[in-house]
N, C-alpha and C positions, 0 to 999 in steps of 0.2 A: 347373968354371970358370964356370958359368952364374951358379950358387949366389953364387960370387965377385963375380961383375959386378954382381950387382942388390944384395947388401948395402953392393957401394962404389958404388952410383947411391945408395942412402939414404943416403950420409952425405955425398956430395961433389955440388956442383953441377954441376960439369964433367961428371963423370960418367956423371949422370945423363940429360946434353942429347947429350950422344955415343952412350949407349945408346940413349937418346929415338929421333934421328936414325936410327941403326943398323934398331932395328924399325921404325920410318914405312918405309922404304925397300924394306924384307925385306916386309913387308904390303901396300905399292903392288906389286910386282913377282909376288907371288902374287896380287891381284888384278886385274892383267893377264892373269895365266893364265890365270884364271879368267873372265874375259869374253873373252877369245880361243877359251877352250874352247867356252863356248856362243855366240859366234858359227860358229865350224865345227860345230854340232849333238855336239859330244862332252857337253857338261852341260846337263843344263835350262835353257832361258832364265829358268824363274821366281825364280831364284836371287837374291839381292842378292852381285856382286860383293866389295865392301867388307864384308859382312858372313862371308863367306863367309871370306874372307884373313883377319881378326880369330880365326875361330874355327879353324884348322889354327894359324893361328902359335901361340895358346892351348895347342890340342893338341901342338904338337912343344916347349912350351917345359916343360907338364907331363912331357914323355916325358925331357926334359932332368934334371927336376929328380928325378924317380924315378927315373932310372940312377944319380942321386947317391947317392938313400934307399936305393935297391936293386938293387945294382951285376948281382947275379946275376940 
């Protein structure tokens, strides 16, 4: 379904800003975690938040799209 979403964000504008929205949202909220964690000493403070939630949502969107490539 991922596969799905993002080739109808390339073709549809609508789409594309719903999807848009959908990840802004999903990357603020893991970047909350993420400086919640390192204000209670759970992650390093030297971390960039924001960069931080860009690169898991990356990694879970690849884990997405290689369950498609490789189901097994």
């Amino acid at each position: 379904m991922a596969v799905e979403m993002h080739y109808a964000a390339a073709k549809d504008a609508d789409v594309r800003r719903l999807l848009g929205h959908a990840l802004d949202r999903q990357i603020g909220e893991i970047r909350d975690g993420v400086a919640a964690a390192q204000a209670g000493g759970d992650l390093p403070a030297g971390a960039d938040p924001a960069f931080t939630a860009a690169a898991v949502m990356v990694f879970i969107m690849g884990l997405m799209h290689l369950e498609t490539l490789l189901p097994s």
